[in-house]
C-alpha distance (Angstrom), angle and dihedral (degrees) to the residues before:
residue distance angle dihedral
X1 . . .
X2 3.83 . .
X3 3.91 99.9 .
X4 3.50 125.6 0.2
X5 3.80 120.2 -107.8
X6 3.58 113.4 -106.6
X7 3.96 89.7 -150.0
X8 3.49 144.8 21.3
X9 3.91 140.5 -176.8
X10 3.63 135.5 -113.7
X11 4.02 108.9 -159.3
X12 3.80 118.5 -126.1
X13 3.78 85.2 -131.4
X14 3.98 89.2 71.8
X15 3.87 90.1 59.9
X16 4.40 87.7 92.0
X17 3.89 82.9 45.2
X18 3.40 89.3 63.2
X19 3.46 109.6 32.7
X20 3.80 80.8 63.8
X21 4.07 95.6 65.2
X22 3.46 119.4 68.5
X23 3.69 120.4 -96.3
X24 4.03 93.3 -103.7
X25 4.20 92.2 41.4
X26 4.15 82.9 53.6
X27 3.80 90.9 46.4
X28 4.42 83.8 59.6
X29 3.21 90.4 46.5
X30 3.90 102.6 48.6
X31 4.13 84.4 52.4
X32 3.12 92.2 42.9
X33 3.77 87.2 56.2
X34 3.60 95.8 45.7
X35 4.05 86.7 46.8
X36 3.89 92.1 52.3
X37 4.11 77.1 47.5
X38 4.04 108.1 51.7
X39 3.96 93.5 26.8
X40 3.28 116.8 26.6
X41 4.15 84.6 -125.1
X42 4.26 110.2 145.0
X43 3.43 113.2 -154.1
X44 4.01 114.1 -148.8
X45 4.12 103.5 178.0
X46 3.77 99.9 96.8
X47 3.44 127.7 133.7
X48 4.52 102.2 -123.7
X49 3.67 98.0 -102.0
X50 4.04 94.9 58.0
X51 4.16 84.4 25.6
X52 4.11 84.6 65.9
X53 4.02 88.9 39.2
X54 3.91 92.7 54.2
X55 3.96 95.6 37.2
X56 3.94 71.8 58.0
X57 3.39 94.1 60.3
X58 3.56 101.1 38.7
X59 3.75 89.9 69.4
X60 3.78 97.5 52.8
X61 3.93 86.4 54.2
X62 3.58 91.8 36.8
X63 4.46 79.5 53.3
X64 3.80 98.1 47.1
X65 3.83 90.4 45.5
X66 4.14 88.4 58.1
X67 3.66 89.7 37.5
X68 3.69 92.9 52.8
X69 4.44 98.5 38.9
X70 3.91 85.1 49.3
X71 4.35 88.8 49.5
X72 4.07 88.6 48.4
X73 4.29 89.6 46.3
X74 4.01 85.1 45.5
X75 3.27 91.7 50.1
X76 3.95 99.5 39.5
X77 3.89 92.5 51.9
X78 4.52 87.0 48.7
X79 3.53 77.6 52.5
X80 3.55 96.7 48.1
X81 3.53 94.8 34.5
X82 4.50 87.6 58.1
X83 3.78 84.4 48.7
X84 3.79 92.6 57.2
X85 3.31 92.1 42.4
X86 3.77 99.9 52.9
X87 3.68 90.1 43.3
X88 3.60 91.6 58.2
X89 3.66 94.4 41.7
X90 3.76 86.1 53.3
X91 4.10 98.8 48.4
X92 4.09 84.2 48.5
X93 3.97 85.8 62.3
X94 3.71 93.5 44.0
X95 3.89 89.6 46.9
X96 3.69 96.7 41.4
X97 4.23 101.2 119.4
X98 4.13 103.1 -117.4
X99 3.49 121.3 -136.3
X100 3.51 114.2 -126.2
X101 3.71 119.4 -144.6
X102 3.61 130.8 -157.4
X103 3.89 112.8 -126.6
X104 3.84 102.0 -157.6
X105 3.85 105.1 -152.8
X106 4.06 121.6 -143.6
């Protein structure tokens, strides 16, 4: 990953996932979550229930991470793209033939 998301999304549609773990296997996963998050660190020791929860997760991070590098390359080639054009614009002046005008003096 080239820079770390600063956000990610949790789908409403996991909210029945986790009302099925109890309230202490949610807590792991939730760190674990934030964990995968901040550091990049995957944590495998889950029992399956939470294991299918987290797995869960781990795709709407793994999401908002694409979501976000593809947002920063759209933006870098815009960027780019204004660059280029200003450039252009700017050699067209330069190159522009000037008409020179004879100043008769009295």
């Amino acid at each position: 990953m080239e820079k770390r998301c600063p956000w990610f999304r949790l789908l409403g549609d996991l909210d029945m996932d986790f009302h099925e773990l109890t309230d202490e296997e949610a807590g792991q996963v939730i760190k674990a979550v934030f964990d995968l998050h901040a550091r990049g660190e995957v944590k495998e020791d889950f029992e399956p229930l939470p294991r299918l929860v987290y797995k869960k997760c781990v795709q709407s991070v793994l999401e908002s991470q694409a979501a976000y590098e593809k947002k920063i390359l759209a933006g870098r080639a815009g960027g780019n793209q204004k660059e280029a054009n200003r450039k252009a614009q700017q050699n067209e002046q330069n190159n522009d033939p000037v008409e020179e005008i004879e100043i008769p003096f009295s």
